[in-house]
N, CA, C and O atoms as a printed pandas DataFrame, in Angstrom:
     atom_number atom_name residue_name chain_id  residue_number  x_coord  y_coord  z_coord
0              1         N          UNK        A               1    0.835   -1.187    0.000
1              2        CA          UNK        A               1    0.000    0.000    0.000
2              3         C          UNK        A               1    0.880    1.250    0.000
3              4         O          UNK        A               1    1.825    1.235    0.788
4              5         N          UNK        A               2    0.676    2.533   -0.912
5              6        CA          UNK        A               2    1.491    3.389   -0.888
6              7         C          UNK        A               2    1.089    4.529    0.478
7              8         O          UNK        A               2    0.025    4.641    1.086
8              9         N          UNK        A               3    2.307    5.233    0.643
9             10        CA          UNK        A               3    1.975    6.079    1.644
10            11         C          UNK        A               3    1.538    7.299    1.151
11            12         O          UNK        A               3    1.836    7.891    0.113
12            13         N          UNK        A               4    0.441    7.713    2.467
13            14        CA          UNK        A               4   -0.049    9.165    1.477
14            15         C          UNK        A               4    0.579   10.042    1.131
15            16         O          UNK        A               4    1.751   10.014    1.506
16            17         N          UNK        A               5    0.196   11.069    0.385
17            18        CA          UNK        A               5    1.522   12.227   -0.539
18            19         C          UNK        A               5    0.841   13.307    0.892
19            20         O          UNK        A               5   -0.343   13.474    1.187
20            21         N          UNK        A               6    2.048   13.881    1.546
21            22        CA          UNK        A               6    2.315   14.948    2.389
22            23         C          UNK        A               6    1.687   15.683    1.973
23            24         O          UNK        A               6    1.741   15.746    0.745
24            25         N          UNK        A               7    0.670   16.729    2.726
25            26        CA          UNK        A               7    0.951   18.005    1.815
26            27         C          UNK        A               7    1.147   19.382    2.901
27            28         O          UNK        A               7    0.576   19.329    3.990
28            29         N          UNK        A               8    1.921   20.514    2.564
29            30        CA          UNK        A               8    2.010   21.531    3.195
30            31         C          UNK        A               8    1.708   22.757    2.963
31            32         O          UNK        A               8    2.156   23.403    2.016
32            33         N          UNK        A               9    0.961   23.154    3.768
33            34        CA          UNK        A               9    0.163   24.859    2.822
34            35         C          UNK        A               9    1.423   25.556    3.211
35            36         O          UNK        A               9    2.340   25.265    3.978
36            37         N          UNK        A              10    1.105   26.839    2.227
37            38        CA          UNK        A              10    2.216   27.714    2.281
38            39         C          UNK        A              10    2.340   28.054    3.025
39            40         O          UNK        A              10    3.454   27.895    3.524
40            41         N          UNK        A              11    1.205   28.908    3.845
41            42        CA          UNK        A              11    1.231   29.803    5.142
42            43         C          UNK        A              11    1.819   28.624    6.305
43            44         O          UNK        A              11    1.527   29.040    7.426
44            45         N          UNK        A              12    2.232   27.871    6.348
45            46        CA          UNK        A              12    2.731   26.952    7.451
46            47         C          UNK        A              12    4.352   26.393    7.021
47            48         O          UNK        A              12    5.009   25.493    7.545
48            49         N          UNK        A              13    4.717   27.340    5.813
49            50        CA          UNK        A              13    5.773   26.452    5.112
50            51         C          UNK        A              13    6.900   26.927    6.170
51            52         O          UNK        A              13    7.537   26.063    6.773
52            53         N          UNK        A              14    7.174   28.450    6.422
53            54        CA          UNK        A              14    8.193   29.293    7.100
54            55         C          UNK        A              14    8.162   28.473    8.467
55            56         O          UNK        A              14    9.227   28.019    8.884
56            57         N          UNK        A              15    6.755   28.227    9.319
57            58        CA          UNK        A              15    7.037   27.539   10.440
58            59         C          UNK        A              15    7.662   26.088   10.589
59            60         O          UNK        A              15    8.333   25.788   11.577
60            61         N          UNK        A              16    7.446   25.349    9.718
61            62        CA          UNK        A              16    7.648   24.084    9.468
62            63         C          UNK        A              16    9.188   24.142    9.344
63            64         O          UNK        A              16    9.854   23.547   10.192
64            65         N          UNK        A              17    9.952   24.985    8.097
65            66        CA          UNK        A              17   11.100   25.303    8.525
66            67         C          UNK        A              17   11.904   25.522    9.519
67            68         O          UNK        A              17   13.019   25.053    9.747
68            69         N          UNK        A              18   11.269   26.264   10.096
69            70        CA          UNK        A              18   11.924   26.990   11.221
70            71         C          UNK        A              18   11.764   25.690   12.333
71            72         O          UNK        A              18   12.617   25.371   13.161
72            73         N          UNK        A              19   10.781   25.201   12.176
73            74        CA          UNK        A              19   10.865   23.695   13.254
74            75         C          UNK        A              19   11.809   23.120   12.998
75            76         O          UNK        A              19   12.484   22.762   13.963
76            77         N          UNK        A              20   12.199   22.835   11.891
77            78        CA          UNK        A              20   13.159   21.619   11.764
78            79         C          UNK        A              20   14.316   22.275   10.805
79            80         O          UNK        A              20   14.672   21.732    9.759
80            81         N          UNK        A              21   14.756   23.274   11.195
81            82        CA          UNK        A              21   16.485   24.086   10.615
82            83         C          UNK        A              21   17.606   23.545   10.926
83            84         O          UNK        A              21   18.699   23.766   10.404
84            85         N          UNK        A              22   17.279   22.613   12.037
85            86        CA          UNK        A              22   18.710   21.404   12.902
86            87         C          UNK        A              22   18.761   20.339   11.495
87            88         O          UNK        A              22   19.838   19.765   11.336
88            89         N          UNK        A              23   18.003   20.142   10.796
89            90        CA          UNK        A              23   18.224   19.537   10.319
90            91         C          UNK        A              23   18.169   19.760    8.467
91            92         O          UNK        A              23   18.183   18.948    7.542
92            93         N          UNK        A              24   18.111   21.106    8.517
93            94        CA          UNK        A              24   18.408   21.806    7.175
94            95         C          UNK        A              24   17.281   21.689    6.282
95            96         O          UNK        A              24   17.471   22.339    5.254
96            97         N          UNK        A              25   16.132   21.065    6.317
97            98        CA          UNK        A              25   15.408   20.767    5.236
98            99         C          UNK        A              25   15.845   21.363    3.879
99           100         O          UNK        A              25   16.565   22.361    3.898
100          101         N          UNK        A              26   15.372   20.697    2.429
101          102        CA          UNK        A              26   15.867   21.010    1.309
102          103         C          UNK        A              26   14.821   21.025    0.444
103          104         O          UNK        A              26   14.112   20.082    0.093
104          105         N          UNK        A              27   14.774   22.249    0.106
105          106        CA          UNK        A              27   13.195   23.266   -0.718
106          107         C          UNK        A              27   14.097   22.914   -1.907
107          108         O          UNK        A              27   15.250   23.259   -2.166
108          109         N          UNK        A              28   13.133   22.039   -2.621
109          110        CA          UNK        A              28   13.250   21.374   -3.482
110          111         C          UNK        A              28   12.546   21.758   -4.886
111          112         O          UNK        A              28   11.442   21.246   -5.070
112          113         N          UNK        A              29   13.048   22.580   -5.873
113          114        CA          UNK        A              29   12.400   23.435   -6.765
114          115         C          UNK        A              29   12.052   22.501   -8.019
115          116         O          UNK        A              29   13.103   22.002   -8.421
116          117         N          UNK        A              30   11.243   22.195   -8.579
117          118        CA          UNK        A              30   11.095   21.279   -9.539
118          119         C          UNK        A              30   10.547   22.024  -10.388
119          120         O          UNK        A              30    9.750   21.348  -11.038
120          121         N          UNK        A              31   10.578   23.673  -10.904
121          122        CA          UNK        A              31   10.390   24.068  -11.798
122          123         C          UNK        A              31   11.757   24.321  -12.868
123          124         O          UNK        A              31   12.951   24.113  -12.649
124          125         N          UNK        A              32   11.004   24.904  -14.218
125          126        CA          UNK        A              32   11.904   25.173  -15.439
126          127         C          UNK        A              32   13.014   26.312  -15.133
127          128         O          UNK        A              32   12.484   27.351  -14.741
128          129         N          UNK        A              33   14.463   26.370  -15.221
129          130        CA          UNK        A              33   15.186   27.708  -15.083
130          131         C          UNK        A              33   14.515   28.389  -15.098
131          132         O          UNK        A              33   14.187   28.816  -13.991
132          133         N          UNK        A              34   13.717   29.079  -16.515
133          134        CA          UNK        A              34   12.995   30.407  -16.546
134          135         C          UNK        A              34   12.007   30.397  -15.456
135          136         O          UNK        A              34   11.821   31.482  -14.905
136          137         N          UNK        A              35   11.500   29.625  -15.139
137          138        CA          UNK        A              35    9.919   30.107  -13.773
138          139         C          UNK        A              35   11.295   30.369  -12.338
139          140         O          UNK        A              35   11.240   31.451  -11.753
140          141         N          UNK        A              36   12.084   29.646  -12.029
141          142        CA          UNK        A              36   13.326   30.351  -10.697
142          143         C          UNK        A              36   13.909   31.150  -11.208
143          144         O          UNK        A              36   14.962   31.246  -10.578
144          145         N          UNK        A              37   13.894   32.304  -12.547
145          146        CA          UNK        A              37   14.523   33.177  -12.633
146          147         C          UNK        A              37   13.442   34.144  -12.408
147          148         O          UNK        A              37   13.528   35.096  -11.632
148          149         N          UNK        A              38   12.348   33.831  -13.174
149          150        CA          UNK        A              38   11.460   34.482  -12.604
150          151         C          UNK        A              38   10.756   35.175  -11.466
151          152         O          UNK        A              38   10.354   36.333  -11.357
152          153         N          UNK        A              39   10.709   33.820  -10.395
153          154        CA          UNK        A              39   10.204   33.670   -9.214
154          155         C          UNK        A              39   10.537   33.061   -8.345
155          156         O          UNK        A              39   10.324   31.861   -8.521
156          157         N          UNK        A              40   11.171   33.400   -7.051
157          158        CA          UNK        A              40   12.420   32.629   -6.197
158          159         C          UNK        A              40   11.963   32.687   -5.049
159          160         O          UNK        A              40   11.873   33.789   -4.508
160          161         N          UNK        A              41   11.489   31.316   -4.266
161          162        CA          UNK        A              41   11.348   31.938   -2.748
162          163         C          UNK        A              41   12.927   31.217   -2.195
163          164         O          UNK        A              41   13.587   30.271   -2.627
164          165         N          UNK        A              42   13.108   32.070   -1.171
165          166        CA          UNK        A              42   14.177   31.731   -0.063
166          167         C          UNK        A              42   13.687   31.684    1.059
167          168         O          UNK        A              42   12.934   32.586    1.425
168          169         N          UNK        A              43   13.960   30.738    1.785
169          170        CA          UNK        A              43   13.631   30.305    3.118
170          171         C          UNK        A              43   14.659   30.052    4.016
171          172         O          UNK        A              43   15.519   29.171    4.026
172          173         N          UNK        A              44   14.400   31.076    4.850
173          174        CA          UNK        A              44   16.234   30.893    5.693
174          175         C          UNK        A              44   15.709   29.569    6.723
175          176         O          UNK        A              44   14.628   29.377    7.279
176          177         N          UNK        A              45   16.518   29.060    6.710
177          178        CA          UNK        A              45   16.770   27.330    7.142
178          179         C          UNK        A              45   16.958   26.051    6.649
179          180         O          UNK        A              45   17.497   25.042    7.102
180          181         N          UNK        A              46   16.243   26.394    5.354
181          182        CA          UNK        A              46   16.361   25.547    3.868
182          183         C          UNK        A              46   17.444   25.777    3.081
183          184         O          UNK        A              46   18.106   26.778    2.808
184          185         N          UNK        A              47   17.479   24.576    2.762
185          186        CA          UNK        A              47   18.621   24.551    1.457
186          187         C          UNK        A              47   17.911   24.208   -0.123
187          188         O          UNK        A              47   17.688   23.090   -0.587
188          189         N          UNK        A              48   17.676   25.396   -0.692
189          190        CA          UNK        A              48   17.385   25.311   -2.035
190          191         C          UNK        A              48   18.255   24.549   -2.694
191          192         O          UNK        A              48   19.444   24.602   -2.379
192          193         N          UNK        A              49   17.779   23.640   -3.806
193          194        CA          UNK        A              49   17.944   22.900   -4.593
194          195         C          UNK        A              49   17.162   23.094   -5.820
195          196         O          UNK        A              49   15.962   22.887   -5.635
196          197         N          UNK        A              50   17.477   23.427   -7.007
197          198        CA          UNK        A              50   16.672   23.286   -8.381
198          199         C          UNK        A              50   16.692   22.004   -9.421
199          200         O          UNK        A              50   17.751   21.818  -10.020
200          201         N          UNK        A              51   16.003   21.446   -9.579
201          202        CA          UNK        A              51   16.427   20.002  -10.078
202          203         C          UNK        A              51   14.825   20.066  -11.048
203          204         O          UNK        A              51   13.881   19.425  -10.586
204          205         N          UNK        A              52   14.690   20.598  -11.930
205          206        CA          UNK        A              52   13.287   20.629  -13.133
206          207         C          UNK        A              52   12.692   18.987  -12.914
207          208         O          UNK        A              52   13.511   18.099  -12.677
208          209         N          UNK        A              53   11.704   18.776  -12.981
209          210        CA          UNK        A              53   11.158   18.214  -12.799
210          211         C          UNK        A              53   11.220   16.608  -13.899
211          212         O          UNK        A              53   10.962   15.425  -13.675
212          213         N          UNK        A              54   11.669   17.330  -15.035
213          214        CA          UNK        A              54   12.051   16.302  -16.114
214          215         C          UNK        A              54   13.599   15.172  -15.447
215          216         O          UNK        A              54   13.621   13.943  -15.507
216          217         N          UNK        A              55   14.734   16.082  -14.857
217          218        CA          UNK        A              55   15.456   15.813  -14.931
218          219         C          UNK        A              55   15.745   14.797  -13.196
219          220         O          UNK        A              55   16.787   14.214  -12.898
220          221         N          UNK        A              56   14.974   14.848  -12.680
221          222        CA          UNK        A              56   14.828   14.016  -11.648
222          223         C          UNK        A              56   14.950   12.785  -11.336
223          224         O          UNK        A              56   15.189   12.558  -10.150
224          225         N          UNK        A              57   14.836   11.697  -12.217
225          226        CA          UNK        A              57   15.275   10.869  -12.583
226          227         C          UNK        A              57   16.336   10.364  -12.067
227          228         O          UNK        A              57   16.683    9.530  -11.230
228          229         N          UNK        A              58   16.992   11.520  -13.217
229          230        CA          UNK        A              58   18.825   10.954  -13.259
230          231         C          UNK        A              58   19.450   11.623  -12.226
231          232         O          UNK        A              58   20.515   11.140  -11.840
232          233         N          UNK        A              59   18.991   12.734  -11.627
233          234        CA          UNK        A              59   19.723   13.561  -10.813
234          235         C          UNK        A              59   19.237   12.742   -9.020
235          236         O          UNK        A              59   19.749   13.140   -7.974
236          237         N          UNK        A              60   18.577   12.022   -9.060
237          238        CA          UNK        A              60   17.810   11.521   -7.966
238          239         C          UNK        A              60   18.921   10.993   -6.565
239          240         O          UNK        A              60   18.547   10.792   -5.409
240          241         N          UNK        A              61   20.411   10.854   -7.128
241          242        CA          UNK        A              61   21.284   10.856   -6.064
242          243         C          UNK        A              61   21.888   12.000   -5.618
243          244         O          UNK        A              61   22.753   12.028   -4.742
244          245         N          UNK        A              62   21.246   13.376   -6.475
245          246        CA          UNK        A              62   21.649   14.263   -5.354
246          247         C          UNK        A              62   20.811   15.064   -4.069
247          248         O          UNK        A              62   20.953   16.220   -3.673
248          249         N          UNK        A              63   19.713   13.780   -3.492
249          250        CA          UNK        A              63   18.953   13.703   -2.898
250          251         C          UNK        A              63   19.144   12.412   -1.950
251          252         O          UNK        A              63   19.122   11.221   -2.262
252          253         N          UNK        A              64   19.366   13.099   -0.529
253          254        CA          UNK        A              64   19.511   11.986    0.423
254          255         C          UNK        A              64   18.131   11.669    0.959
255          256         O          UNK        A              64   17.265   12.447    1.359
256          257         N          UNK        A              65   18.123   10.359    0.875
257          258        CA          UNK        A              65   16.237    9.381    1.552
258          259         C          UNK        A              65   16.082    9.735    2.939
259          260         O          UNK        A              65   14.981    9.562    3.462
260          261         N          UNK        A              66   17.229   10.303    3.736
261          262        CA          UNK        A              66   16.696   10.517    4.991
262          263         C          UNK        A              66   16.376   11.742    5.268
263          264         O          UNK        A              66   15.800   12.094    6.297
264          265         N          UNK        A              67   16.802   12.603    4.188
265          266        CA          UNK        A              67   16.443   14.244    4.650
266          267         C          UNK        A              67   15.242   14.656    4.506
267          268         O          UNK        A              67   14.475   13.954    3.847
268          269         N          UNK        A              68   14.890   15.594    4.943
269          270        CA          UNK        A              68   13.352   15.748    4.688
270          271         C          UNK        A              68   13.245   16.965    3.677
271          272         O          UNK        A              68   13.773   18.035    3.978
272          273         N          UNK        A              69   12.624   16.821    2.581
273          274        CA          UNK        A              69   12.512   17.565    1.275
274          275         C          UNK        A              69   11.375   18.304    1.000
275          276         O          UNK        A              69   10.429   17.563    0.731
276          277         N          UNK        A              70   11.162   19.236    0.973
277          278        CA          UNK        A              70    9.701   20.287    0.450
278          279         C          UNK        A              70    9.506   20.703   -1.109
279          280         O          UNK        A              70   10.041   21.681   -1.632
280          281         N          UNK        A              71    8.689   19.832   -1.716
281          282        CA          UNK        A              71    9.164   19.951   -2.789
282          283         C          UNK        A              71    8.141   21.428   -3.584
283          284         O          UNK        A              71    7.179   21.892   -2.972
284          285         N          UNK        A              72    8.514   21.905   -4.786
285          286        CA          UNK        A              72    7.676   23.434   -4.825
286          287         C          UNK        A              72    7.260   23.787   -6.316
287          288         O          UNK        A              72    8.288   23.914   -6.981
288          289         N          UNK        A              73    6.207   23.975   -7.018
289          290        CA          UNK        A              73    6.386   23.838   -7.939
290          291         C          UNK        A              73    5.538   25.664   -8.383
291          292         O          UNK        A              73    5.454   26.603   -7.591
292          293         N          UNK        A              74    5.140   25.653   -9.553
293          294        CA          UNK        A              74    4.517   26.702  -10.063
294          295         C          UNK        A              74    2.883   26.705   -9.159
295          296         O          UNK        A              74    2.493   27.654   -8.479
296          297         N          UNK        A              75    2.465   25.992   -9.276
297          298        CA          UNK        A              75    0.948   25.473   -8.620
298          299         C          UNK        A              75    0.854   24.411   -7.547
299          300         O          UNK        A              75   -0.046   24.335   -6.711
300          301         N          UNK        A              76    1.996   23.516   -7.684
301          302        CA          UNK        A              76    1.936   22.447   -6.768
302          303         C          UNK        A              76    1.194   20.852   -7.494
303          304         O          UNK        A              76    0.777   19.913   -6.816
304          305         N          UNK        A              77    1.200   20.902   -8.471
305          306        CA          UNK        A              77    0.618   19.748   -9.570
306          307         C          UNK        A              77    2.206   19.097  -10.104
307          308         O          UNK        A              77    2.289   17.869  -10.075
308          309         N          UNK        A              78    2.898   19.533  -10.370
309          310        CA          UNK        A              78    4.532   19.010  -10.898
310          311         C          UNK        A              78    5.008   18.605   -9.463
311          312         O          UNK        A              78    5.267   17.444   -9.146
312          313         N          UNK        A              79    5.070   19.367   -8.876
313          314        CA          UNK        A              79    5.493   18.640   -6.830
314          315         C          UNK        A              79    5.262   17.999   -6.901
315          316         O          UNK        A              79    6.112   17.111   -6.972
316          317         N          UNK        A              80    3.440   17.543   -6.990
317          318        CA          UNK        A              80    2.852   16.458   -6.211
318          319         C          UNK        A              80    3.351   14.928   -7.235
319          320         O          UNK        A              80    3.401   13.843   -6.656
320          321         N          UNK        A              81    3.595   14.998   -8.326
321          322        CA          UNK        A              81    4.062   14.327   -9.163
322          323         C          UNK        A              81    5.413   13.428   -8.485
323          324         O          UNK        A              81    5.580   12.225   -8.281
324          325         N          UNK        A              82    6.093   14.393   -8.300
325          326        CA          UNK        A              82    7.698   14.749   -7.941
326          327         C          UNK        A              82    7.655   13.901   -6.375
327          328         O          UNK        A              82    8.450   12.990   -6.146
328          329         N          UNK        A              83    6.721   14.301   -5.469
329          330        CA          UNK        A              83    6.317   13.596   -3.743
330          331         C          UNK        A              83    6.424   12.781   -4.382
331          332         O          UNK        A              83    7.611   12.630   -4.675
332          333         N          UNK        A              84    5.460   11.710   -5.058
333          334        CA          UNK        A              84    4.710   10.461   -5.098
334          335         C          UNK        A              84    6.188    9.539   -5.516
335          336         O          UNK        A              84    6.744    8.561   -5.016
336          337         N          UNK        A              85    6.481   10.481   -6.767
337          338        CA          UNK        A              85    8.296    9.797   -7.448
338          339         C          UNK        A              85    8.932    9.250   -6.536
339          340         O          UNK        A              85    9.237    8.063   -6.418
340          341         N          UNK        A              86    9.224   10.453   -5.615
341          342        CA          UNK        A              86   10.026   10.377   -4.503
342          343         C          UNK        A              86   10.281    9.074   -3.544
343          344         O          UNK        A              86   11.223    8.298   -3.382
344          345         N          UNK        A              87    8.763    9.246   -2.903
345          346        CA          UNK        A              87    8.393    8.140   -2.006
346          347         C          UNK        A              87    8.754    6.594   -2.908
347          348         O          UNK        A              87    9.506    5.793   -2.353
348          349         N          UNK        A              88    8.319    6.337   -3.950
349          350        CA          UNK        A              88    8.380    5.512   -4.337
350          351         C          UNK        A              88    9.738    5.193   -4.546
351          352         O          UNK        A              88    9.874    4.131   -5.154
352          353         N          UNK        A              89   10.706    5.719   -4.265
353          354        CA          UNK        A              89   12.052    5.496   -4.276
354          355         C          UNK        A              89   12.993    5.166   -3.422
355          356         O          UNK        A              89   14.140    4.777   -3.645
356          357         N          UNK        A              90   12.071    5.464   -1.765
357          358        CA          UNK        A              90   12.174    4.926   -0.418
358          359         C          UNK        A              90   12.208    6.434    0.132
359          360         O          UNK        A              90   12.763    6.390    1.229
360          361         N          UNK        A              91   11.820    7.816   -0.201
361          362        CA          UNK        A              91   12.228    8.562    0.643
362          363         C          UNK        A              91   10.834    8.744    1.609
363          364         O          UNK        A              91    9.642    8.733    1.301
364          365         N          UNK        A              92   11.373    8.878    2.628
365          366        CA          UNK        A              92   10.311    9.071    3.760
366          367         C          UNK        A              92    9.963   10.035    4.175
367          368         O          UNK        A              92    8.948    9.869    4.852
368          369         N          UNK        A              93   10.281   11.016    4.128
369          370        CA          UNK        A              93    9.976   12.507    4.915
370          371         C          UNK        A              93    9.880   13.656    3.492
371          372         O          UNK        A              93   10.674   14.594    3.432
372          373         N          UNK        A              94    8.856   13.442    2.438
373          374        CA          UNK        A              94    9.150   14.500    1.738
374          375         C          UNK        A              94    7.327   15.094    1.503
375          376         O          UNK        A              94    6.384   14.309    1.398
376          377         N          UNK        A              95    7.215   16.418    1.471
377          378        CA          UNK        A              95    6.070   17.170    1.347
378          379         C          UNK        A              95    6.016   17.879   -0.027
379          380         O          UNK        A              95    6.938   18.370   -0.678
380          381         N          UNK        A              96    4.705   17.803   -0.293
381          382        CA          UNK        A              96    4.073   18.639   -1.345
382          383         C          UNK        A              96    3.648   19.833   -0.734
383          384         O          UNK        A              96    2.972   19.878    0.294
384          385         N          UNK        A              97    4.298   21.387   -1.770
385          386        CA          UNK        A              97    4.006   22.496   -0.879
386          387         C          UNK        A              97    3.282   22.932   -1.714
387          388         O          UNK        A              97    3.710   23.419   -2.760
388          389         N          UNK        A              98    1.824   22.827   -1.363
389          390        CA          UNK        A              98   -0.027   23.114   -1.768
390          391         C          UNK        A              98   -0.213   24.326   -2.127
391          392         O          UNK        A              98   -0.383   25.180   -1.257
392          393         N          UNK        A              99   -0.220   24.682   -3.570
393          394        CA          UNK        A              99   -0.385   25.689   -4.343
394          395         C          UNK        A              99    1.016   26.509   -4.626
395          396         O          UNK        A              99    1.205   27.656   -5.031
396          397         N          UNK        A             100    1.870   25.515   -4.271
397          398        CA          UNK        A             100    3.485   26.594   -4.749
398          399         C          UNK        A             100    3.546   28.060   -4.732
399          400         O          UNK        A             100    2.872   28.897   -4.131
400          401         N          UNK        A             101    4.452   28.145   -5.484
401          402        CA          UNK        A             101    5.107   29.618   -5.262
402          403         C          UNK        A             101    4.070   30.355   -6.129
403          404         O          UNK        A             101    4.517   31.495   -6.252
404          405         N          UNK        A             102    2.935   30.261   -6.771
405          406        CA          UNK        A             102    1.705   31.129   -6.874
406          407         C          UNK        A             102    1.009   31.622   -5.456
407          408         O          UNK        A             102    0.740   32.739   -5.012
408          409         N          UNK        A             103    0.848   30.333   -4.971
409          410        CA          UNK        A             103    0.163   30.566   -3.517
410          411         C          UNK        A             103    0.793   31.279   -2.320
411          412         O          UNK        A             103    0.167   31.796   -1.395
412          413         N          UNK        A             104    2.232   31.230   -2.480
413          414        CA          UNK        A             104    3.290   31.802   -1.898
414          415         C          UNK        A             104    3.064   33.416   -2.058
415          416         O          UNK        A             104    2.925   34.081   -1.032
416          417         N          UNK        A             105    3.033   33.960   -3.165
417          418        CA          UNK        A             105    2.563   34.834   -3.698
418          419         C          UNK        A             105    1.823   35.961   -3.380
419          420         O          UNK        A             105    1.996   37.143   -3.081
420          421         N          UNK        A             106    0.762   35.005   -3.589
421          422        CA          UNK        A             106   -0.775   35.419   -3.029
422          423         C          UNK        A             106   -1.110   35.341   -1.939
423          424         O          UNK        A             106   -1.861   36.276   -1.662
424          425         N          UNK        A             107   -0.863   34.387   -0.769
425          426        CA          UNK        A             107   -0.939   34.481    0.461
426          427         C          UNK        A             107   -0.276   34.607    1.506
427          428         O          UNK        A             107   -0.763   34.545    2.635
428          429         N          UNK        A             108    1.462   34.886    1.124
429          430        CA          UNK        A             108    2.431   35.107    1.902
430          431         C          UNK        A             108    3.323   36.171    2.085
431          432         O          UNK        A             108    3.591   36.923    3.022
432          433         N          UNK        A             109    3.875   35.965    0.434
433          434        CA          UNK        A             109    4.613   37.510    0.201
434          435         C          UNK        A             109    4.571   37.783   -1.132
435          436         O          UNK        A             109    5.095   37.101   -2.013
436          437         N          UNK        A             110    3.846   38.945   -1.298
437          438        CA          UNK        A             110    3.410   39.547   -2.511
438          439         C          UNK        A             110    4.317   40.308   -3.321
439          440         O          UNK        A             110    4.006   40.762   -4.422
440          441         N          UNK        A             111    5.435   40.448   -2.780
441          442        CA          UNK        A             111    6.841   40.616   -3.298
442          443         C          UNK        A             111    7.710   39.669   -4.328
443          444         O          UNK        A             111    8.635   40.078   -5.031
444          445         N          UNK        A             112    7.247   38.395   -4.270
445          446        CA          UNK        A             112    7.521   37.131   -5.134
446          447         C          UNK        A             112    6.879   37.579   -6.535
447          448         O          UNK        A             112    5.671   37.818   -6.515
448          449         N          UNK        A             113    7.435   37.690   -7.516
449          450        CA          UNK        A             113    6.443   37.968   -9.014
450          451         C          UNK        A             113    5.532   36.753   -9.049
451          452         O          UNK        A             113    5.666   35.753   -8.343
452          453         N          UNK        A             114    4.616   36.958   -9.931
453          454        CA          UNK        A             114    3.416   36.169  -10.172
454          455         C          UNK        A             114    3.895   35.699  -11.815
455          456         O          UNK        A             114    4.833   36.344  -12.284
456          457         N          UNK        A             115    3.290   34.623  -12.670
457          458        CA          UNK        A             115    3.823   34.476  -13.941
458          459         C          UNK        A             115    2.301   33.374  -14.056
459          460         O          UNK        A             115    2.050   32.775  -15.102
């Protein structure tokens, strides 16, 4: 039986961080260059990572199974893709962040461009 896909609203993303900074969590960007040139959140406690969503695959060992990963997309539909991948690969601690960096946007900091 698979395990359910995490999910984390935005407005809880900064706290969730900030809970667990001992252990670095890694905001996990699974959009195209152009949408993170576009639109960038930083989260002090996180360690950004950009890895497009295509290329995940092959890049999948520069992702440790025990860390805990937030993954982020334009809407949160390519994430949730990206969670499910994940898990199925043995990682245990990784979240879908529910409505991405649109929702980020719109309900957090309106300083982030919109696209």
């Amino acid at each position: 039986m698979n395990a359910p896909l995490r999910q984390l609203h935005v407005q809880d993303l900064a706290a969730f961080v900030a809970e667990h900074a001992a252990t670095q969590p890694v905001l996990l960007d699974v959009r195209e260059d152009w949408e993170l040139e576009t639109a960038r959140l930083t989260l002090p406690g996180a360690r950004l990572l950009h890895i497009p969503m295509g290329q995940l695959p092959q890049r999948l060992a520069e992702l440790d199974p025990a860390q805990t990963i937030l993954a982020l997309c334009h809407h949160g539909m390519r994430s949730l893709q990206c969670v499910a991948f994940l898990q199925r690969q043995g990682h245990a601690h990784v979240y879908n962040v529910h409505g991405g960096i649109d929702a980020w946007s719109t309900q957090v900091d309106a300083s982030v461009p919109r696209y």
